[in-house]
C-alpha positions as CSV (number, residue, x, y, z in Angstrom):
1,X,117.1,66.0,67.1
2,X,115.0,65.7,70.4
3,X,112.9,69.3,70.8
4,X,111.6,70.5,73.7
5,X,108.4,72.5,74.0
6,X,108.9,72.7,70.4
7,X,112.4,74.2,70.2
8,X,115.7,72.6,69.4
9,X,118.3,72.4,72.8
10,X,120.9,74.2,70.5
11,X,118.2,76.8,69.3
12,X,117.3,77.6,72.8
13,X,120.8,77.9,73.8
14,X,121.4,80.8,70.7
15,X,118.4,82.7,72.0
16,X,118.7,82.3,75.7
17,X,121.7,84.8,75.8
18,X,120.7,87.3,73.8
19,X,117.6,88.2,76.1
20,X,119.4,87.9,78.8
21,X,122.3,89.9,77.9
22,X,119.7,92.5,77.0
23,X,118.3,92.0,80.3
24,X,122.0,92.3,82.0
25,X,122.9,96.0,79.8
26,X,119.3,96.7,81.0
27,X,120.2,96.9,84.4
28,X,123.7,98.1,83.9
29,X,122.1,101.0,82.4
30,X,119.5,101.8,84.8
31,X,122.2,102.3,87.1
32,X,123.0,104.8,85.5
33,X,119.0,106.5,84.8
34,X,119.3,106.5,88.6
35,X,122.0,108.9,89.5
36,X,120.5,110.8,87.1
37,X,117.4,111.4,88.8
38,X,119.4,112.1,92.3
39,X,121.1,114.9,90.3
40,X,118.1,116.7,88.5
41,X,116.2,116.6,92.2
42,X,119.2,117.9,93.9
43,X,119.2,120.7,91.5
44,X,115.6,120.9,92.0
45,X,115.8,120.9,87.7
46,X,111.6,119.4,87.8
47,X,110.3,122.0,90.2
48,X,111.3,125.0,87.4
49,X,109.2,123.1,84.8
50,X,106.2,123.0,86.5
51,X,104.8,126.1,85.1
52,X,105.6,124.4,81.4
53,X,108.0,123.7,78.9
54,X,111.7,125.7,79.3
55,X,114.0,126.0,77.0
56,X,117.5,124.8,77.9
57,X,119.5,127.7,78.1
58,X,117.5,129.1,80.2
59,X,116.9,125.9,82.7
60,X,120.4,125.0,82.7
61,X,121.1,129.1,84.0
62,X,118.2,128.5,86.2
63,X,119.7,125.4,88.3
64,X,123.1,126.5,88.4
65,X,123.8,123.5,85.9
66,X,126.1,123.0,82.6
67,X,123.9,123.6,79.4
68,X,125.3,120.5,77.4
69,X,125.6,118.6,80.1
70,X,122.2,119.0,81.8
71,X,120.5,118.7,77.8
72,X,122.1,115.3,78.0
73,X,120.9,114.2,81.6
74,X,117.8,114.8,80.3
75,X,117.6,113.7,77.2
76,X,118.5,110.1,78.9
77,X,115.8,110.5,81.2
78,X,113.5,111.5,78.3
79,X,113.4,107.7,77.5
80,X,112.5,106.8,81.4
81,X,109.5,108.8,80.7
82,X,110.9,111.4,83.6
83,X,110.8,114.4,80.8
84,X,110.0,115.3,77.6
85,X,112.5,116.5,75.4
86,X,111.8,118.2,72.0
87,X,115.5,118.6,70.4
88,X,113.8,121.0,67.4
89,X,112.9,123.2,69.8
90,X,115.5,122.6,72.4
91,X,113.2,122.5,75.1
92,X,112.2,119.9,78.0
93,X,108.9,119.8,80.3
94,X,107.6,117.2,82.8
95,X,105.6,114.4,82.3
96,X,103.1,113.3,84.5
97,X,106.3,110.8,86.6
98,X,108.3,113.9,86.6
99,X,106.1,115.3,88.9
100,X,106.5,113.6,91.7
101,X,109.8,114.6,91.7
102,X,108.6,118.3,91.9
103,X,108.6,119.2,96.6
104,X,105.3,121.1,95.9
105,X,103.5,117.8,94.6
106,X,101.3,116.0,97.2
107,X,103.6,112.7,96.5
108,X,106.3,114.5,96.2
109,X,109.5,112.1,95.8
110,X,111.9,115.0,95.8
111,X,114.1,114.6,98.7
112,X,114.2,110.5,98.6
113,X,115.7,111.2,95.3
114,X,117.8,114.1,96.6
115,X,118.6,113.4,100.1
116,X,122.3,111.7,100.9
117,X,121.8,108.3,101.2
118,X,122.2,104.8,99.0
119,X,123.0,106.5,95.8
120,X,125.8,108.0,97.3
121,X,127.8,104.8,98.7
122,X,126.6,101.7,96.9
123,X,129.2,102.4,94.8
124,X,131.2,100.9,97.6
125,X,129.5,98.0,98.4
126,X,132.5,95.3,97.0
127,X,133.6,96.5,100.8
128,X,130.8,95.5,102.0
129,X,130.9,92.0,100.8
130,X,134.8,92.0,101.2
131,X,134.4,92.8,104.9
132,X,131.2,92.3,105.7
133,X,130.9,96.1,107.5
134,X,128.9,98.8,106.1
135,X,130.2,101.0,103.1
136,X,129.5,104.3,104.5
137,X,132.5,104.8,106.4
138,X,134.4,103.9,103.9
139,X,133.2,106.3,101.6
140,X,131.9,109.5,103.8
141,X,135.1,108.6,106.1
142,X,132.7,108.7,109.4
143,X,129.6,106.7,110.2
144,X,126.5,107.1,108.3
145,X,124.7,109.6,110.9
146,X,127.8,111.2,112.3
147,X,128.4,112.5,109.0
148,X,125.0,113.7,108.6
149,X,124.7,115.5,112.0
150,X,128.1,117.7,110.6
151,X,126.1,118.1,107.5
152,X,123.1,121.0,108.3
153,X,122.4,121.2,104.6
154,X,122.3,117.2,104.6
155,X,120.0,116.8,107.7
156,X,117.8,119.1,106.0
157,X,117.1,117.4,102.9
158,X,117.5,114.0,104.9
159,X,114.8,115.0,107.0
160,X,112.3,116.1,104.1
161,X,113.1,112.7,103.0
162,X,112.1,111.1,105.6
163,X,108.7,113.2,105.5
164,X,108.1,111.6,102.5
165,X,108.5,108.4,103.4
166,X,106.7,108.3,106.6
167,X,103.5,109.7,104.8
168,X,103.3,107.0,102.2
169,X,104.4,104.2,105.0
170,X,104.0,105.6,108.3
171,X,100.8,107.6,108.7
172,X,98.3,104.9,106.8
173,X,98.9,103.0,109.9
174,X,97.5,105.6,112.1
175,X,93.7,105.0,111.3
176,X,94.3,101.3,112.0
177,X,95.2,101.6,115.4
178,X,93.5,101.4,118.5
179,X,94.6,105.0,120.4
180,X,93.7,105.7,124.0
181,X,91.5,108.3,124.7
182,X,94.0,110.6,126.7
183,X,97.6,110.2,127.9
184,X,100.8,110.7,126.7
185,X,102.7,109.4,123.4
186,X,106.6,109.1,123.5
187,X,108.0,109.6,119.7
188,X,111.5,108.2,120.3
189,X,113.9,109.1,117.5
190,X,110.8,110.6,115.5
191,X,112.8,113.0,113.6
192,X,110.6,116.6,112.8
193,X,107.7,115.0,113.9
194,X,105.9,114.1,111.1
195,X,104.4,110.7,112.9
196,X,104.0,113.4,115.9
197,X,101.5,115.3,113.8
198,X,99.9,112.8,112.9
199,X,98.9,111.3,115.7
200,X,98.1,114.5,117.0
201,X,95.9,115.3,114.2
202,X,94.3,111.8,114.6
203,X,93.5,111.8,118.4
204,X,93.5,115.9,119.6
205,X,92.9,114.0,123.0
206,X,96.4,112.8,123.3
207,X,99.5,114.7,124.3
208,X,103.3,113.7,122.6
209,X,106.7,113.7,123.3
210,X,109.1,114.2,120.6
211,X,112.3,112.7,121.1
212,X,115.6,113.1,119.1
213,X,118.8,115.1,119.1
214,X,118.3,118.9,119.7
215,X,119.7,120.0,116.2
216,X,117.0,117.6,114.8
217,X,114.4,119.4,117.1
218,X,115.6,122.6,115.8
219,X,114.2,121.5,112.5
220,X,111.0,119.9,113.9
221,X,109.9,123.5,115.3
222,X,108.2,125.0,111.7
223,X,107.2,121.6,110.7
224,X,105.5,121.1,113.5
225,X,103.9,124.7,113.6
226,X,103.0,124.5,109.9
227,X,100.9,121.5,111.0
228,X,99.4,123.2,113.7
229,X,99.8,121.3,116.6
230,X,102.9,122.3,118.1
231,X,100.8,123.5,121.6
232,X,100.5,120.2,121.7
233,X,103.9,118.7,121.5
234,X,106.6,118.8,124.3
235,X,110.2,118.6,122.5
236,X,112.7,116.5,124.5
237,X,116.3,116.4,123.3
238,X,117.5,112.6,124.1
239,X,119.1,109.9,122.3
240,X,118.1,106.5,121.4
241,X,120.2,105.2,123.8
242,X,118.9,107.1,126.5
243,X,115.7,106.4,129.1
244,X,113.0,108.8,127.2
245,X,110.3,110.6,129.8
246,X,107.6,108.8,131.0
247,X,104.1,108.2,128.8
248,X,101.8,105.7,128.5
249,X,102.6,104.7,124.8
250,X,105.8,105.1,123.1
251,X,106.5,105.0,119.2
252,X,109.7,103.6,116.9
253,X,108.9,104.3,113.8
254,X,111.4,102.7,111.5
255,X,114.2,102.8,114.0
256,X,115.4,99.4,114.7
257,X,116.2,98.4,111.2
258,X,119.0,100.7,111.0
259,X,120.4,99.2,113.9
260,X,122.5,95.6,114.9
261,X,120.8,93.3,117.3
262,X,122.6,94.7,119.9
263,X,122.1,97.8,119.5
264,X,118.4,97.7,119.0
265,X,117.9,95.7,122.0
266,X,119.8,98.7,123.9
267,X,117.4,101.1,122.6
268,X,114.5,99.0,123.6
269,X,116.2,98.4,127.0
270,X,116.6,102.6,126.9
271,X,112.7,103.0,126.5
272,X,111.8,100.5,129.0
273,X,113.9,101.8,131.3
274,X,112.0,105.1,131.2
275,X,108.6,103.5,130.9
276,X,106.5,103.5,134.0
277,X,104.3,99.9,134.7
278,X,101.8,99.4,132.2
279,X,103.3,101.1,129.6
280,X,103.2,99.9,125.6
281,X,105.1,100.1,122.9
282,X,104.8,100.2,118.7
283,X,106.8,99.5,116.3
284,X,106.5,100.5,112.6
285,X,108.7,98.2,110.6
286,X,108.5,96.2,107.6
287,X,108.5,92.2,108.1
288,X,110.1,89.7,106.2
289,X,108.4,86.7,105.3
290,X,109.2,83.8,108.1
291,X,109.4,81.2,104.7
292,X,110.1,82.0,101.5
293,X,111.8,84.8,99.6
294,X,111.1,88.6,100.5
295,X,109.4,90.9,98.1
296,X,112.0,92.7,95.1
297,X,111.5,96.1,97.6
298,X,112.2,94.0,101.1
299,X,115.3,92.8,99.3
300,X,116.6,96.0,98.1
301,X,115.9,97.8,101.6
302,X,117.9,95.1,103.4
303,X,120.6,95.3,101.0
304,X,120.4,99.6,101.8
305,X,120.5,99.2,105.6
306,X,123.4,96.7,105.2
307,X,125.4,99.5,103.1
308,X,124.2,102.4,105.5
309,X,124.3,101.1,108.6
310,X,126.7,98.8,110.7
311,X,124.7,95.5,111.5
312,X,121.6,97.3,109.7
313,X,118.9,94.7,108.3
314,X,115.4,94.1,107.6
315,X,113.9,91.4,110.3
316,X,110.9,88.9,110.3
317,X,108.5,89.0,113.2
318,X,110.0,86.7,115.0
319,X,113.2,88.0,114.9
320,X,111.4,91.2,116.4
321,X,109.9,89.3,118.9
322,X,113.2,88.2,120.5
323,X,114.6,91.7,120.2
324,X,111.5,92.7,122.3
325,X,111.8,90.1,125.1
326,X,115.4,90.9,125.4
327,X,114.5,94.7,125.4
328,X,111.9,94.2,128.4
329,X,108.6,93.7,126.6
330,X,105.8,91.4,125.7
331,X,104.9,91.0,122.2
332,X,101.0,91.2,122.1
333,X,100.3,91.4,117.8
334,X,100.6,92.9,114.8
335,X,98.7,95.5,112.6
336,X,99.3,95.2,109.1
337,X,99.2,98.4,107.2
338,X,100.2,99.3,103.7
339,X,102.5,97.3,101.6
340,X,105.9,97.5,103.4
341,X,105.1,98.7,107.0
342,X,103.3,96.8,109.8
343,X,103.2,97.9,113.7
344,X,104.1,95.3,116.0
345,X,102.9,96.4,119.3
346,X,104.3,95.3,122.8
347,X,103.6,96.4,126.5
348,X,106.0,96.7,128.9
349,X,107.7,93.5,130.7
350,X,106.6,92.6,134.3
351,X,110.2,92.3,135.4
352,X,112.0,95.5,135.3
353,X,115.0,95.8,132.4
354,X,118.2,95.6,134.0
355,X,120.7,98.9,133.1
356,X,121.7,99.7,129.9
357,X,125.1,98.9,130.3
358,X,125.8,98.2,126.4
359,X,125.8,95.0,127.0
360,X,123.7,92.0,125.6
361,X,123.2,88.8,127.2
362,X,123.1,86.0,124.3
């Protein structure tokens, strides 16, 4: 019998399986694991053991939670190293990963975990591939953000969860830019103003505009004030779609991928429309590779903003670039900052955009 590297065809065929069906209840599992995690940070169960080991009766009256049912969760998570469960004594702490699930940790993880989001439609995603449309309103029976705007507990925790993100994505960009020594800064659809403050802390020279919807402004107020540069920042309720006030640099930071090509070239028409001559323009995105297969994480956020968001994807640069010339601007380069975020920057088009009538030439 013919081998190959040393093993038999039939004897590779017998084992072949048997990892991979490992491999497949691996992942089936995890699954699982994961809505787990989204539960325990929604309960905030890790923030009451950070003072120590608890014993179960007590946490479960703590979080509001089911004793056997929360001893359960997390004896599961126990063996993804999130806890550590002693079943003599009945008792669970955190491990050093549990942590970052705790909102007082530095790299705190909470609210990405807890915040509404993938977890909560994925589950839905056969009608995604079915129709090709995105599963949120299918499940939340409303579009992705016009659910969360009728949702003030939802925005909340949304919005710390976007904190997170944009200080382990967003603000390591901000010592690799060139920033002019005065002027203003437009932050269009910048959320509480966590990019805001940083820039502000960065360059106390420069003056910005916050931009988003006024019951997102509403929660940008103590955020910004906690970071101490509120006197600094002029709060402007708008919409993406909208011209934003004038200023000499503007910011869209992680906007576009949640958005079709159409639509992002609207918003990009909307902010050059508002931009006076000699303006420029940033963009913090992610960039897939021109050739050759995208990263595990650029795969799965793709896959996210396809769920999410109607005509949602991750782009490559030059799929960026086109969006910018349609939108009125000149691509000049791009910064690359940590892994999964680069700034493409642009200045505004000689010719004027036309109005933002909604629609796109092709």
């Amino acid at each position: 019998m013919r081998q190959v590297n040393g093993v038999r065809p039939e004897a590779e065929a017998e084992t072949e399986p048997i990892a991979d069906i490992r491999a497949l209840f691996d992942m089936y599992q995890i699954g699982v694991a994961w809505h787990c995690v989204c539960a325990i940070s929604r309960l905030r169960v890790p923030d009451r053991l950070v003072g120590g080991a608890r014993p179960m009766p007590l946490l479960a009256a703590e979080v509001g939670a089911d004793e056997d049912a929360l001893r359960r969760v997390l004896r599961l998570l126990s063996s993804h190293g999130i806890v550590a469960f002693d079943p003599v004594a009945d008792e669970v702490s955190l491990t050093g990963r549990g942590r970052l699930l705790c909102a007082s940790h530095p790299m705190s993880l909470q609210a990405t975990f807890a915040t509404l989001g993938i977890s909560d439609v994925a589950h839905a995603l056969t009608e995604t591939l079915v129709t090709g449309h995105a599963a949120a309103p299918h499940v939340l029976g409303t579009g992705f953000w016009e659910y969360l705007a009728s949702q003030p507990d939802k925005q909340t925790a949304f919005g710390e969860a976007m904190v997170e993100q944009a200080q382990l994505l967003s603000l390591p960009c901000l010592p690799l830019l060139d920033w002019p020594a005065g002027g203003v800064v437009v932050d269009v659809a910048g959320g509480i103003g966590v990019l805001t403050a940083g820039v502000l802390v960065e360059e106390p020279e420069l003056a910005v505009v916050l931009v988003d919807q006024p019951h997102v402004l509403t929660l940008a107020v103590p955020y910004l004030e906690s970071q101490g540069v509120i006197d600094r920042c002029t709060l402007h309720p708008g919409d993406l779609f909208v011209p934003p006030p004038p200023g000499d640099l503007y910011l869209l930071a992680r906007v576009l991928h949640d958005w079709d090509d159409a639509s992002a070239v609207r918003i990009l028409r909307a902010v050059a429309n508002g931009a006076p001559p000699g303006a420029r323009l940033r963009l913090f995105e992610d960039l897939l590779p021109e050739h050759g297969v995208p990263s595990p994480q650029q795969n799965w956020s793709d896959v996210a903003m396809m769920v999410l968001y109607e005509g949602a994807k991750e782009r490559t640069l030059t799929e960026y670039q086109r969006l910018l010339e349609r939108g009125g601007w000149l691509f000049e380069r791009v910064v690359t900052g940590p892994p999964g975020m680069s700034v493409i920057e642009a200045s505004r088009g000689r010719t004027p955009a036309g109005p933002d009538t909604g629609e796109v030439e092709p």
